[in-house]
VEXSEMAR-951676 format. One record per residue: residue number from 0; residue in one letter; chain; x, y, z of N, C-alpha, C in turn. Coordinates in Angstrom, 1 decimal, always signed. Layout:
REM residues N
{NUM,A,A,{X,Y,Z},{X,Y,Z},{X,Y,Z}} ...
END
This chain:
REM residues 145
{0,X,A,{-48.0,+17.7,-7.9},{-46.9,+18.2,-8.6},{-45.6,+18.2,-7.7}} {1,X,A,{-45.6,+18.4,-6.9},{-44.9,+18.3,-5.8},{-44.0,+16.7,-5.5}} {2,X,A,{-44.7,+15.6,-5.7},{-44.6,+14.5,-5.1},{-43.6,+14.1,-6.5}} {3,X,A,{-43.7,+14.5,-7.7},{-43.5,+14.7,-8.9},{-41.9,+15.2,-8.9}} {4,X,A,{-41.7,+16.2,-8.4},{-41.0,+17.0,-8.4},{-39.8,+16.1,-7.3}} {5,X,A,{-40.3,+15.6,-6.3},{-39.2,+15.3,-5.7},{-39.1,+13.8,-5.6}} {6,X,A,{-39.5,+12.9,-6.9},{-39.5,+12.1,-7.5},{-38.4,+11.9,-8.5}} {7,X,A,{-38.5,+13.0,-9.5},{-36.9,+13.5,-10.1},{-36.2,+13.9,-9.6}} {8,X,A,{-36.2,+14.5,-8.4},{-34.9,+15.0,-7.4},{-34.1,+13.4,-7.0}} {9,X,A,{-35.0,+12.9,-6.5},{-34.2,+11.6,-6.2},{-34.0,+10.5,-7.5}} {10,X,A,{-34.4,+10.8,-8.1},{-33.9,+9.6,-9.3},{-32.4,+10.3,-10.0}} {11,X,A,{-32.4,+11.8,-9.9},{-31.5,+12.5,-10.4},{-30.2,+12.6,-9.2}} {12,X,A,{-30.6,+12.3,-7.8},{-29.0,+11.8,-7.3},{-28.9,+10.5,-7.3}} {13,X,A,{-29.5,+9.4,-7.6},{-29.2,+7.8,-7.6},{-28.6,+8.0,-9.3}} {14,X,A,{-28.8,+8.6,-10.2},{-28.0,+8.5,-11.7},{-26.8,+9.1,-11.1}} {15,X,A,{-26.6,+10.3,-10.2},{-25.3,+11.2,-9.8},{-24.4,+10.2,-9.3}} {16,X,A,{-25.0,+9.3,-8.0},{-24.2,+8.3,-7.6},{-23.7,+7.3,-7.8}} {17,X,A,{-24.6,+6.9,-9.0},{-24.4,+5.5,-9.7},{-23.2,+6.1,-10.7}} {18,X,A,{-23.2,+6.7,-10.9},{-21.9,+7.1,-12.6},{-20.9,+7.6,-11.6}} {19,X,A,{-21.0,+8.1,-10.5},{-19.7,+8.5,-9.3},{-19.2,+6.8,-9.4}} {20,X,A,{-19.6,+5.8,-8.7},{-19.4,+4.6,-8.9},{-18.8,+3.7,-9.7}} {21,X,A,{-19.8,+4.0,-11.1},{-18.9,+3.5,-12.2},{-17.4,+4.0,-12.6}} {22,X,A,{-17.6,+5.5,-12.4},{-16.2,+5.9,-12.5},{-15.3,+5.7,-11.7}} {23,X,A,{-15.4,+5.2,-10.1},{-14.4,+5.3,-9.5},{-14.0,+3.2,-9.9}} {24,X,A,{-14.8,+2.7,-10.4},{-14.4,+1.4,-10.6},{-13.7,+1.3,-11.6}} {25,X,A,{-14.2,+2.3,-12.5},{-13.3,+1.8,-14.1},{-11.7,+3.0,-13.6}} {26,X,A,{-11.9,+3.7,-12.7},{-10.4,+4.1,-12.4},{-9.3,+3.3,-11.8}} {27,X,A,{-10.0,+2.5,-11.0},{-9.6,+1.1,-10.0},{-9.2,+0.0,-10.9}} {28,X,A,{-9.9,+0.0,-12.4},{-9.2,-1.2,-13.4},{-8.3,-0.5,-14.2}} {29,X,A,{-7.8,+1.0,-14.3},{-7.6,+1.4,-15.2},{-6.1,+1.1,-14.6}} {30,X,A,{-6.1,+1.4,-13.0},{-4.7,+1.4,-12.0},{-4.2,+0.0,-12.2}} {31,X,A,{-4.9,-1.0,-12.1},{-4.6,-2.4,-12.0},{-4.2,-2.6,-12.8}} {32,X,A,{-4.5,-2.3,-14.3},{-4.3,-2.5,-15.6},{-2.9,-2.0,-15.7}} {33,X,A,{-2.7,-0.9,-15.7},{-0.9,+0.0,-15.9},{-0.6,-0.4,-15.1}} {34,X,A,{-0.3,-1.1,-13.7},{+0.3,-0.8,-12.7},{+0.6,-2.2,-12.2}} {35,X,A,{-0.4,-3.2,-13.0},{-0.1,-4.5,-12.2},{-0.3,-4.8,-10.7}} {36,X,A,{-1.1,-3.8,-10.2},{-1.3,-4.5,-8.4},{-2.7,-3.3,-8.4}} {37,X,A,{-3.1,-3.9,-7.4},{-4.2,-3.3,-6.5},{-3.9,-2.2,-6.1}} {38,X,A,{-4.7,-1.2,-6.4},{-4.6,+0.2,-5.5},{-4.7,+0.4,-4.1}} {39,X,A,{-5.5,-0.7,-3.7},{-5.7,-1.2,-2.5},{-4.4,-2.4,-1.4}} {40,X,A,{-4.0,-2.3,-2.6},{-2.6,-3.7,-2.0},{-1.4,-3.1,-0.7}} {41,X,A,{-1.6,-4.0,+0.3},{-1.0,-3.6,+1.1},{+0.5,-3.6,+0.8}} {42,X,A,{+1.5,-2.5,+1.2},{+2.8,-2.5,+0.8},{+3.8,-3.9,+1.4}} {43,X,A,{+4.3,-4.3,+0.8},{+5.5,-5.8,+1.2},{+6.6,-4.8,+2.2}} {44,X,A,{+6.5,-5.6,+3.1},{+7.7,-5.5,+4.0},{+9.1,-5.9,+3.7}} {45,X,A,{+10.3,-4.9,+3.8},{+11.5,-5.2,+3.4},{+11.7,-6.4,+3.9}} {46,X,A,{+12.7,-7.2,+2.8},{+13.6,-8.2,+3.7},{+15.1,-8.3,+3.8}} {47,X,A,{+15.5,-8.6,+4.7},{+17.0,-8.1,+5.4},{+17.5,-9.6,+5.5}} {48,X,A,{+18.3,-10.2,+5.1},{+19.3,-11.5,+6.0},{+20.7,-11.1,+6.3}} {49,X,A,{+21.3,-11.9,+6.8},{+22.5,-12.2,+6.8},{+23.1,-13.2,+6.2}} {50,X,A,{+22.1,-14.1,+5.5},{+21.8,-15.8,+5.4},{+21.6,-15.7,+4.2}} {51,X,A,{+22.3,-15.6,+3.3},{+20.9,-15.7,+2.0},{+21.2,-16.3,+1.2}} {52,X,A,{+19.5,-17.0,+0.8},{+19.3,-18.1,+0.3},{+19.8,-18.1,-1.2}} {53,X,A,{+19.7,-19.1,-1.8},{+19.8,-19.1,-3.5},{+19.5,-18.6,-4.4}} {54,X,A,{+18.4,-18.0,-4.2},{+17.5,-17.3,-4.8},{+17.6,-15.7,-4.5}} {55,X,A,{+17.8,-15.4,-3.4},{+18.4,-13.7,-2.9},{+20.2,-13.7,-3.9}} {56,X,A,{+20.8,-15.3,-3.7},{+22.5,-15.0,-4.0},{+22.4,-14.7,-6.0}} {57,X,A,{+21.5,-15.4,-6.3},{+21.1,-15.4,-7.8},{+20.6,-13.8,-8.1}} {58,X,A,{+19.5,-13.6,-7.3},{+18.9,-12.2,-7.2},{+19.8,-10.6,-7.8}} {59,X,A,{+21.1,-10.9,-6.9},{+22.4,-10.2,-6.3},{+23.3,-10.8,-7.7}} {60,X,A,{+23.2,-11.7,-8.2},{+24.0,-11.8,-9.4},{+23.3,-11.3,-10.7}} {61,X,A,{+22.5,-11.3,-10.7},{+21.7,-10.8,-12.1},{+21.6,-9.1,-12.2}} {62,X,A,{+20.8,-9.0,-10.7},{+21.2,-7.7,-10.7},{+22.2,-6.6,-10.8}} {63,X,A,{+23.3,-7.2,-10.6},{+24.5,-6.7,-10.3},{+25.4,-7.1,-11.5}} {64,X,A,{+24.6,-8.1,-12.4},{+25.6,-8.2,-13.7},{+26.8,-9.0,-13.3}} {65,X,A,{+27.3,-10.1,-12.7},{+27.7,-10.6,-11.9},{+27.7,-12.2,-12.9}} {66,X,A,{+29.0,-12.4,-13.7},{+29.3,-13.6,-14.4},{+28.4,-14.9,-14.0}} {67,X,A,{+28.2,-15.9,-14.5},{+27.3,-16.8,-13.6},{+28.4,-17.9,-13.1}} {68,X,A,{+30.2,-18.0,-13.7},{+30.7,-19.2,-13.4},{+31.4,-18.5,-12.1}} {69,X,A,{+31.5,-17.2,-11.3},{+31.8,-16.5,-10.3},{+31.8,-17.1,-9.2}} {70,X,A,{+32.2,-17.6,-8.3},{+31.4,-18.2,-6.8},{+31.1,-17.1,-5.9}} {71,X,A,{+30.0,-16.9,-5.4},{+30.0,-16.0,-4.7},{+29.7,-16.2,-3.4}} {72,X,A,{+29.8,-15.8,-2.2},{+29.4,-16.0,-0.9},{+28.7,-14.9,-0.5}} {73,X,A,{+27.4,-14.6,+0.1},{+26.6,-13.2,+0.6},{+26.9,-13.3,+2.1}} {74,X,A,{+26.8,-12.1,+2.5},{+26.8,-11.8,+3.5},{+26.0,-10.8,+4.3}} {75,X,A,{+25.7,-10.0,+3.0},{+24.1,-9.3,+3.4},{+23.2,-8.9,+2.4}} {76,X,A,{+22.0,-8.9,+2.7},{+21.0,-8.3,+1.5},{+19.9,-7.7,+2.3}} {77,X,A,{+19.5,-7.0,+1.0},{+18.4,-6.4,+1.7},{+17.3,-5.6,+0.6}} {78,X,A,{+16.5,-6.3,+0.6},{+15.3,-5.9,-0.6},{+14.3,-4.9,+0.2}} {79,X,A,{+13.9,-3.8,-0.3},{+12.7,-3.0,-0.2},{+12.0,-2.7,-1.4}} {80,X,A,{+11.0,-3.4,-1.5},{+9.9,-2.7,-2.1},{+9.2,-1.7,-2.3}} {81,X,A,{+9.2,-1.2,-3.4},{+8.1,+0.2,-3.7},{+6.9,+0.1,-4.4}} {82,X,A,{+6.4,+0.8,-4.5},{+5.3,+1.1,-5.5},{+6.2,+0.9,-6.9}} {83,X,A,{+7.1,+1.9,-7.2},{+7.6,+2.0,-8.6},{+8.8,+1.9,-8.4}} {84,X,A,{+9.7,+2.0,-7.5},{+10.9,+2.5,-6.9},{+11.3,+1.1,-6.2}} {85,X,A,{+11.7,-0.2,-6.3},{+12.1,-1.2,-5.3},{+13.6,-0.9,-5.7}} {86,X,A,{+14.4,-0.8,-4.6},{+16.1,-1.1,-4.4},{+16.3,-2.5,-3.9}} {87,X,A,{+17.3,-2.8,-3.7},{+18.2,-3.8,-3.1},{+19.6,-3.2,-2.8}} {88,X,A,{+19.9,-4.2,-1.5},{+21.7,-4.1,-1.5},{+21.9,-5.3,-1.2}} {89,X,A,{+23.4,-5.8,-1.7},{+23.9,-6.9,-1.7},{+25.1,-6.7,-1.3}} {90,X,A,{+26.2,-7.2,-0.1},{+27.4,-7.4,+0.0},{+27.9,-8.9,+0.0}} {91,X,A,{+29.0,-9.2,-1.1},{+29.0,-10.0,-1.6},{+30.8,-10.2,-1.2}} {92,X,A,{+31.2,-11.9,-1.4},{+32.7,-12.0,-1.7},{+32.5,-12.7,-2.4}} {93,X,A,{+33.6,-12.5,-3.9},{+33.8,-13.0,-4.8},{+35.0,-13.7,-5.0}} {94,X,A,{+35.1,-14.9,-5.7},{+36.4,-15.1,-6.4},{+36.4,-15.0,-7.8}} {95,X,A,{+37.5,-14.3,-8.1},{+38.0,-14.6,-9.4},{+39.6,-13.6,-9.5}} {96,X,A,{+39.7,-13.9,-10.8},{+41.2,-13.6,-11.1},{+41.2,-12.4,-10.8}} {97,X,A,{+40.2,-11.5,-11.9},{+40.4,-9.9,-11.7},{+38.8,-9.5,-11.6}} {98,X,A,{+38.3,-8.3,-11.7},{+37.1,-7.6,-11.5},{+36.5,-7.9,-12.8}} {99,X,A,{+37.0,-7.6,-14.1},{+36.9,-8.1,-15.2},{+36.0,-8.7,-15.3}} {100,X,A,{+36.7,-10.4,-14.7},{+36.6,-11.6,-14.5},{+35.0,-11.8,-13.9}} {101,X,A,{+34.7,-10.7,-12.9},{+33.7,-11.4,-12.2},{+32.2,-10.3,-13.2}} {102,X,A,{+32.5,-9.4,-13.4},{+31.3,-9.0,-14.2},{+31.2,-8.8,-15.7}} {103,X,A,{+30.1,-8.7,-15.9},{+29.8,-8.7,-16.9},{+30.0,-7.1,-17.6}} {104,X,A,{+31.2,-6.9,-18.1},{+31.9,-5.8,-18.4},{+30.8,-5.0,-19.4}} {105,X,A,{+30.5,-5.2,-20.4},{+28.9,-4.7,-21.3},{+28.1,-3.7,-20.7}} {106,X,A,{+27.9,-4.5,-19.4},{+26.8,-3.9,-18.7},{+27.1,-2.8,-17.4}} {107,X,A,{+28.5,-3.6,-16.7},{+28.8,-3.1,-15.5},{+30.4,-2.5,-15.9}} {108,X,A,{+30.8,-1.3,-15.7},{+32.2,-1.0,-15.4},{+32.7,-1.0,-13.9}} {109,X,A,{+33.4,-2.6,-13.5},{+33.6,-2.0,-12.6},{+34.7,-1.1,-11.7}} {110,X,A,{+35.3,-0.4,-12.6},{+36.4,+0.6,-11.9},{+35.1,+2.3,-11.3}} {111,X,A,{+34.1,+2.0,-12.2},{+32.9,+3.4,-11.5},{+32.5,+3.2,-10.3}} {112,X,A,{+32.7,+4.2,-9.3},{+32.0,+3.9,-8.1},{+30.2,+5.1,-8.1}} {113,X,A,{+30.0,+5.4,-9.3},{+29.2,+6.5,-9.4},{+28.0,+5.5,-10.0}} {114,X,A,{+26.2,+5.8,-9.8},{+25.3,+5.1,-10.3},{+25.7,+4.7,-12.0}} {115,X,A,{+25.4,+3.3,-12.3},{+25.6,+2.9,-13.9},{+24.1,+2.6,-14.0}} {116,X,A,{+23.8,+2.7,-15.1},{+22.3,+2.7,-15.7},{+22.8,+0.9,-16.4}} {117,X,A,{+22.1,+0.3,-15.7},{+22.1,-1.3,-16.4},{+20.8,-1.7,-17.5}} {118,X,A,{+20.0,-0.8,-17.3},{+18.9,-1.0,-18.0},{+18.0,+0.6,-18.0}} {119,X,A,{+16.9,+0.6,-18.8},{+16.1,+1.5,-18.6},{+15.3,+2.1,-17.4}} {120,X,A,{+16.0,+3.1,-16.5},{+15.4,+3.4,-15.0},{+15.8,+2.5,-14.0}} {121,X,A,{+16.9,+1.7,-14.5},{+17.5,+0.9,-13.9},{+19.4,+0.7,-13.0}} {122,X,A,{+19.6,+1.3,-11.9},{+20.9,+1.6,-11.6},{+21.5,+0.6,-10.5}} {123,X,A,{+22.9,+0.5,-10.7},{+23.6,+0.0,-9.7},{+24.9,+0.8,-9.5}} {124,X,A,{+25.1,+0.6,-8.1},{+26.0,+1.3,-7.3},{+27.0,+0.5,-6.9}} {125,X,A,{+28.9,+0.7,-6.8},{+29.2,-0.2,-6.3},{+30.2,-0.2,-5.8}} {126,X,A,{+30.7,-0.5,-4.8},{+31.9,-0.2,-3.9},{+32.5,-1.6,-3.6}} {127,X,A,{+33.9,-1.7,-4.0},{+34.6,-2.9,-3.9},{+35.9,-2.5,-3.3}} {128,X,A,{+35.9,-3.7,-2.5},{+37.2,-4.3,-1.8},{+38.0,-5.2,-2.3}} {129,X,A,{+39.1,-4.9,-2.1},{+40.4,-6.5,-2.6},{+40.4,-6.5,-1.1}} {130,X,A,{+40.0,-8.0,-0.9},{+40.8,-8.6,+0.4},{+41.8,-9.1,+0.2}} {131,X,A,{+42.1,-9.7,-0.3},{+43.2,-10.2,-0.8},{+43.2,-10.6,-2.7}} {132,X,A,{+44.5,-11.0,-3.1},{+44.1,-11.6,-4.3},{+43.6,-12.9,-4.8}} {133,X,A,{+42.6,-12.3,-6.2},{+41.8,-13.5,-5.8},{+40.4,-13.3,-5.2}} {134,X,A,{+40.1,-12.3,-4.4},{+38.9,-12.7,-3.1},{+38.4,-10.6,-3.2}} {135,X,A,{+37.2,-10.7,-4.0},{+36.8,-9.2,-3.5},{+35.6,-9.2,-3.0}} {136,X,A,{+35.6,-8.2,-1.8},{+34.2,-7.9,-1.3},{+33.5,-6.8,-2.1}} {137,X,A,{+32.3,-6.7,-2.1},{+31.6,-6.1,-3.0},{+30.4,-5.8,-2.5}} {138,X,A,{+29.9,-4.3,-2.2},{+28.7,-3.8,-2.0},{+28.7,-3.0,-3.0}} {139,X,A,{+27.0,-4.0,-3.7},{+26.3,-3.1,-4.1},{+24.9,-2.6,-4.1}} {140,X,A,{+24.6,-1.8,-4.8},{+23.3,-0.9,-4.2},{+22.8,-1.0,-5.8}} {141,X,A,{+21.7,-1.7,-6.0},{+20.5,-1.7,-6.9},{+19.2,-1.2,-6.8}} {142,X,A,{+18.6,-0.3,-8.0},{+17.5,+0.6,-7.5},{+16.5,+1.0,-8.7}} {143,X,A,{+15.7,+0.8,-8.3},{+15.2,+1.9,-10.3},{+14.3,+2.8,-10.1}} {144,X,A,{+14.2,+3.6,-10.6},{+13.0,+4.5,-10.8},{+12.0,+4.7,-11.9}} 
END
């Protein structure tokens, strides 16, 4: 009776452990599934230039609402990744006639120096310079929550 007895003891924590298991897997797909990444995924390391490439200067124009016939020249960026939260900043020189000119008014006002919602949980920040006429420098700060 006995041998009996601790025969269901142990078949009754291998079913405990085994459904512990299944649950923590189907939580593990449940994360991957909403979340798009691994729960396990190691976090991406910011990236900083001074240099930046075509695809960072593009990056900084979309984000920023930023006309596409504009020329722009970077001078800094800097992407951090989040979980849910990734920012960017971009300091940028532009040419064009007026500020108008260089964004995309719809989306970006730029006489605000206060966060604009460009999208849903989606904000940019922006502080501009006239260097001269013609020529503005431009930091801005893109972020979402």
């Amino acid at each position: 009776m006995k041998e009996n007895n601790r025969n269901n003891t142990v078949l009754i924590v291998a079913l405990v452990a085994a459904g512990c298991l299944v649950l923590l897997c189907v939580g593990m797909a449940i994360a991957v599934f909403l979340f798009g990444m691994s729960p396990m995924a190691i976090e991406e390391a910011p990236t900083q230039t001074t240099t930046l490439s075509a695809a960072q200067l593009e990056q900084c124009r979309e984000l920023m609402a930023i006309q596409p016939d504009v020329e722009l020249e970077g001078e800094y960026y800097l992407y951090t990744p989040g979980f849910l939260d990734d920012s960017m900043e971009c300091h940028l020189l532009a040419q064009a006639d007026s500020l108008e000119d260089v964004f995309d008014t719809a989306v970006i006002d730029p006489s605000l120096t206060t966060d604009q919602e460009t999208a849903p949980g989606r904000f940019v920040r922006l502080k501009i310079e006239t260097v001269e006429p013609g020529l503005y420098r431009i930091e801005g700060y893109w972020f979402q929550t």
